[in-house]
N, C-alpha and C positions, 0 to 999 in steps of 0.2 A: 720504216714502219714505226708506229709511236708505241712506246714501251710499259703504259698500263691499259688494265681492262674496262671497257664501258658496259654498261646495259642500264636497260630503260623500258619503259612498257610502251611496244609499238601499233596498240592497237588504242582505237578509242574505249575510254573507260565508261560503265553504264551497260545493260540488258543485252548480252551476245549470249551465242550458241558455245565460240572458245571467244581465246585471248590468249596474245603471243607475249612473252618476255624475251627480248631480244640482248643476246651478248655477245662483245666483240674486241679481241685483242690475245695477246700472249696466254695468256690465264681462261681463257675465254672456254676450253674444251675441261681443263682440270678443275676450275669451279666449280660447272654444272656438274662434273660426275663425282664430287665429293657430296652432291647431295642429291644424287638420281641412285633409286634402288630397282634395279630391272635387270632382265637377263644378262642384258650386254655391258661389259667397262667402256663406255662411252672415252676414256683414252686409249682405247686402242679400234673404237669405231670407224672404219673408213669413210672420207670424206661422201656427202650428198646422201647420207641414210637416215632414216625415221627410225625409232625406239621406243617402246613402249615400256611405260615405268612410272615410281612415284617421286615425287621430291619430297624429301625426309627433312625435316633438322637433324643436322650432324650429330647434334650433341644428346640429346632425350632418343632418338629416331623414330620420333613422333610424325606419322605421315601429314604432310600439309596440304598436296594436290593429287590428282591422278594426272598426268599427264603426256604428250607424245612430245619427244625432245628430238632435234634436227639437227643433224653436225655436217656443218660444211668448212672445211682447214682452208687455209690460203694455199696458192692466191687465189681459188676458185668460189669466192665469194664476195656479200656485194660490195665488202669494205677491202676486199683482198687480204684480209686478215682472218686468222683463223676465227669462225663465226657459231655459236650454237642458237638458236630461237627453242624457245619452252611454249608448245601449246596446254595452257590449261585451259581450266571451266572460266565462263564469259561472269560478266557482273562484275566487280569493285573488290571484295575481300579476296578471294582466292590469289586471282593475278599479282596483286598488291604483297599480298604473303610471301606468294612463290619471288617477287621484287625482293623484299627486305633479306632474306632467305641468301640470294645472289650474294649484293652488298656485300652481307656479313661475310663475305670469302674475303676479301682485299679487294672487290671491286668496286668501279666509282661509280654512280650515277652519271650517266649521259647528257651533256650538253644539249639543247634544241641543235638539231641539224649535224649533229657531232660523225653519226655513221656514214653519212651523204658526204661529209666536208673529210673525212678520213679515204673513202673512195676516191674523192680527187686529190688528195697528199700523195696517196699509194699509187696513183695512176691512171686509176682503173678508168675512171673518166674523162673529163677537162670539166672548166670551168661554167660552160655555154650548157654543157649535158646534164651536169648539176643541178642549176637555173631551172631546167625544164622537167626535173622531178618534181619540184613544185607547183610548178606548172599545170602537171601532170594531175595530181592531186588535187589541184583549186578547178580543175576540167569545170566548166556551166554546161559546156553540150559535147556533144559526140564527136562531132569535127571539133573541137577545140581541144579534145582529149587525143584526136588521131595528130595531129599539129605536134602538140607537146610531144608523144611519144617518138615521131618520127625525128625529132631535136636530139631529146632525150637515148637516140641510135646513132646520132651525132652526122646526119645531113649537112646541116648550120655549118656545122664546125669542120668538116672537109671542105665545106665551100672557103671558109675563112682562111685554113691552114693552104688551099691550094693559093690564093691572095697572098699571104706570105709570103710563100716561095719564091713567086713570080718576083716582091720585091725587097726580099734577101739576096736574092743572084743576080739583080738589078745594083743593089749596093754595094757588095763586092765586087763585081765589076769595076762601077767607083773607084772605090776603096784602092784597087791597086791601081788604077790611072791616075791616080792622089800620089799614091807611095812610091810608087814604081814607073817612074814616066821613063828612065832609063831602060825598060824592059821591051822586049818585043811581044805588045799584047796589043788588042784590037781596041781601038780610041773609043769612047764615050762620044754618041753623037747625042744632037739636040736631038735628032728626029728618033734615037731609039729610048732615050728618056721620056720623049711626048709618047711614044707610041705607047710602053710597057703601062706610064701612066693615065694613058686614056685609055686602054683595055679595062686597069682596075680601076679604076672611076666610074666607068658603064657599069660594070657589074656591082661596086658599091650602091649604086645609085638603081639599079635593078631590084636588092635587095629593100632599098628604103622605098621603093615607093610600094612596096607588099607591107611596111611596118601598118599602114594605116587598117588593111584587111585583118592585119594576123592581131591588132590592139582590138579589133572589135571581136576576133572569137576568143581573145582571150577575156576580156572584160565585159563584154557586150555593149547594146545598145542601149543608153537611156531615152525611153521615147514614151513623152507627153502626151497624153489625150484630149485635147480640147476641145471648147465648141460649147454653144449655148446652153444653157438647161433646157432639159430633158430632148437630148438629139440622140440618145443613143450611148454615150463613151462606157456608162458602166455596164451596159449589155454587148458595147464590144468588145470589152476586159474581159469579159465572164465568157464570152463564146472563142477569145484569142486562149484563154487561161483553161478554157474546157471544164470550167465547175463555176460554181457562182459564188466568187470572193465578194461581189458589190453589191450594197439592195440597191433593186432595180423598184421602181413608181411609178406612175403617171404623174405621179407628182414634180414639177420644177425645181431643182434647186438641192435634192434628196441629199447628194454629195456635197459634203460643206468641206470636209478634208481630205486630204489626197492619200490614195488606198493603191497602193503598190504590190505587183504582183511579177515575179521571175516566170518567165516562156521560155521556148527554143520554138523558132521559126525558120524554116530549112536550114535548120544545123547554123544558126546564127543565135545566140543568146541576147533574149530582148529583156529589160527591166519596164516593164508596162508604171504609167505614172496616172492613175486616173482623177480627170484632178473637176473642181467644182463646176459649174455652169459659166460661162463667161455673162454677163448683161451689171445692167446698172440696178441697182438695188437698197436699200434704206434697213432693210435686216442688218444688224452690226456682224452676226455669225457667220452668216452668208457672205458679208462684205469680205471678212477676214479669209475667207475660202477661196474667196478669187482673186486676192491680193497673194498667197499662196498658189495660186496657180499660174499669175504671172511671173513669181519665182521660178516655179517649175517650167514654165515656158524657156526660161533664160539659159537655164541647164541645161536642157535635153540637146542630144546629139541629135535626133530625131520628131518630129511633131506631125501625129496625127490629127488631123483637122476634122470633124466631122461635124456633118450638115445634115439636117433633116431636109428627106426625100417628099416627106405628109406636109410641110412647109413651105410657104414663102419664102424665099430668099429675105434674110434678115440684116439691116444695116449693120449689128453687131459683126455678122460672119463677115458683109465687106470689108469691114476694119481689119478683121485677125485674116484676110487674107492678104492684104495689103502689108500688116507687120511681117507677115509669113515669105512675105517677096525672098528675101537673101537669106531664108535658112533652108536644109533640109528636110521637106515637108511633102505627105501623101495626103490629098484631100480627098474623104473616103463619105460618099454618098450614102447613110444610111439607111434604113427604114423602106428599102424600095419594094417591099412586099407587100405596101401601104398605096394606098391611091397617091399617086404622084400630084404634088404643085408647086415643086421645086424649076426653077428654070436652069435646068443642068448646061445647053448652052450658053449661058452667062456666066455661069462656076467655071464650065470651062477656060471662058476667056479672061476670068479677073484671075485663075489660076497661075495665066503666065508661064505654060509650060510644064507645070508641078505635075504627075499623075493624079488623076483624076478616077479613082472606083468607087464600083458600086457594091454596094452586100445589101443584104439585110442578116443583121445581127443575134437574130430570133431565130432564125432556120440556117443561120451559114452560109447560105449563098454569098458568091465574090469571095469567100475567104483564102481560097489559093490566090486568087488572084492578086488579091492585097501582098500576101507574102513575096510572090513574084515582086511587085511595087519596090518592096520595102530592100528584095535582092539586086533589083538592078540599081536603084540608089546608090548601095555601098560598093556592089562587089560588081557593077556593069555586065548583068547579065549570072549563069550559074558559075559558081564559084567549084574553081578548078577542083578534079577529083583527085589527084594525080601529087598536083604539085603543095607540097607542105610546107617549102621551104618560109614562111612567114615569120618576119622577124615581129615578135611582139613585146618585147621583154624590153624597159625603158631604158635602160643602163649598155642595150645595145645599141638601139635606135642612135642614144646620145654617143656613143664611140664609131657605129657608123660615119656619124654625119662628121665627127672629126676628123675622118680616116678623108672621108671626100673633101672636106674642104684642103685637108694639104699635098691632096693628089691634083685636086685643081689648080695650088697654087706651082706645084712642082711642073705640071706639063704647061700652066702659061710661062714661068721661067724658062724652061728651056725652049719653047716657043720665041721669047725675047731676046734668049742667047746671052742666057744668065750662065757665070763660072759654075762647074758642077759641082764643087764642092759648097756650091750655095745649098743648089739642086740636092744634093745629100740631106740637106736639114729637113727638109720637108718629107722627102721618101722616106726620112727615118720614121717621122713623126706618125708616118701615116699605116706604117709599119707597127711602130709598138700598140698604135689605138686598138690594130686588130688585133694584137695580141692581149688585151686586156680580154678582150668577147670570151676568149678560149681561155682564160687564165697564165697565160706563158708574160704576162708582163703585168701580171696583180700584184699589187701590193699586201701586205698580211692584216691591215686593216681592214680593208675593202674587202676580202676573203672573210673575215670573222664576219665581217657586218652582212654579208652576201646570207652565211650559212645560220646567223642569229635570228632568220626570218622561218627558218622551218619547225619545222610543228616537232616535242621531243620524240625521241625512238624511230626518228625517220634520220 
């Protein structure tokens, strides 16, 4: 355990009901009760109890807050260090006060990330479980929040720690067939190096191909709106977004800049991009909007195409469905609450296979349906209830995929009837990759830099 105290304000500062000052270390129980006046001497409070009481300055014992003070001693809290949180009154001065107040004992101001990165020193956590408090905290949707936490219970990390195992006792094994060829122990065959490493290569490569699922609930989807002026995009924004971010016209062209709006659609987090009219045009404003939209075309993970249904099929849409050939793209028939003069099976077949729905955007009809569209795209159908295990975090993805590629090259060696102590270099390698995931082979860089991304008092 680290041998000074930290605290920090672990709530967002600004218009609350409370607000928590949070402390944690040696000092951590005798600080606060040098300057808590209540019933109870909070040093001799038993761990996991609420108190009601004021924080004084020591020195005047001029009351500064009213407040409810919590002690929870090691290890049974979240840093495994003896811990107390200060709920005072919400807003900017008080918390702040009840802050300075702290400090002035010998304590230090908290590092970003400092309590979280102390829980993984002490134990309490691993490295993967860490990660995923922030995770946790940057939640866009409800599944992407169930994701983290089930990480964050550490899933991920028994999958990973049982992969170790397998090739820890794989290289010991080794190891004494290296040292001890003298001995009577059972030989190192090619067939049980391919084997042990093609088990864990499946299962690597199991978890990678969920990276690409568990990147989009963690981040979500950036998905472009496009399509001629006046087809509809900024009244599908408005009826996806459930309020009206976009002015909506009769008018052509109304959208000159692109009006960006955060969703959840079936527990998938979408970044809506509503972007100008696509056509040829001699407006220099206008111009610049759609030169901006085929920006945003280039970005997006996703591209909503929309066609007006009260319309001719327009040479414009042939083109953008035609650019649209090799990306991820729903082509979403608007307006169809309109007299129809769309020739929908033409759309279909310049489609090419893309989904093809209908709504109308004014009443909602087709809107589940779209979202269906837009789930089987990613996630091939509904997206598992059950299974959490998604790796989304970039720094596993990339140790993953390291972890696979020298599993791959260790069971084609011993498939070749490569010496094992070649075989060892790669089982090793592929070995410590997964131990970075879980922090058992981090370096104190990469720890600092890991925990310098969370928010302070967390």
């Amino acid at each position: 355990m680290t041998e000074d105290t930290i605290a920090a304000i672990a709530t967002a500062l600004g218009e609350a009901s409370i607000a928590v000052v949070r402390v944690s270390g040696p000092k951590a129980v005798d600080s606060v009760a040098a300057l808590f006046r209540g019933k109870t001497d909070l040093r001799t409070a038993p761990s996991h109890t609420v108190h009601y009481g004021w924080i004084c300055d020591p020195d005047t014992g001029e009351r500064i807050d009213e407040t409810l003070v919590t002690v929870m001693r090691a290890p049974r809290s979240y840093t495994a260090e003896d811990v107390v949180e200060i709920g005072t009154h919400g807003g900017i001065v008080a918390v702040q006060a009840v802050l300075r107040a702290v400090l002035r004992q010998g304590v230090r101001l908290a590092e970003p990330g400092e309590f979280t990165k102390r829980a993984f020193l002490n134990g309490r956590i691993d490295l993967a479980q860490a990660e995923a408090v922030m995770d946790l905290i940057r939640s866009r949707s409800e599944r992407a929040f169930r994701v983290a936490r089930r990480q964050m219970e550490g899933v991920l990390s028994e999958r990973i720690r049982g992969l170790r195992s397998r090739l820890v006792e794989l290289l010991a094994h080794v190891e004494v067939n290296i040292d001890y060829p003298e001995h009577d122990v059972p030989e190192v065959t090619a067939e049980l190096v391919a084997g042990v490493c093609g088990e864990a290569l499946k299962e690597v490569e199991d978890l990678l191909a969920q990276a690409g699922r568990g990147k989009i609930l963690r981040e979500g989807i950036v998905t472009a709106i496009v399509g001629r002026p006046n087809a509809g995009k900024s009244s599908l924004l408005n009826a996806l977004a459930r309020e009206n971010r976009a002015i909506v016209t009769d008018i052509p062209g109304t959208t000159r800049d692109i009006v960006e709006e955060s969703v959840t659609l079936s527990g998938i987090p979408i970044r809506l991009l509503d972007t100008a009219g696509i056509r040829e045009t001699e407006d220099v404003v206008e111009r610049i909007g759609v030169e901006r939209t085929r920006g945003a075309l280039k970005e997006a993970d996703l591209v909503l195409h929309v066609i007006a249904a009260d319309e001719p099929l327009h040479e414009d849409d042939v083109r953008l469905l035609e650019e649209l050939a090799d990306r991820p793209a729903v082509i979403v028939v608007n307006k169809t609450d309109l007299p129809g003069k769309l020739d929908e099976a033409e759309v279909e077949r310049l489609a090419g296979g893309k989904p093809v729905v209908r709504v109308s955007a004014r009443d909602g009809t087709g809107l589940e349906r779209l979202e269906e569209a837009v789930r089987e795209l990613f996630f091939g159908g509904a997206i598992a209830a059950d299974d959490f295990t998604y790796v989304s975090n970039a720094r596993h993805i990339d140790l993953l995929r390291r972890a696979a590629d020298s599993l791959r090259d260790a069971k084609a060696a011993a498939e070749a009837g490569m010496p094992v102590d070649i075989l060892q270099i790669d089982v090793a390698a592929a070995w410590e990759a997964l131990g970075e995931i879980v922090g058992e082979a981090a370096g104190e860089a990469l720890i600092d830099q890991i925990f310098s991304q969370f928010c302070l008092g967390k």
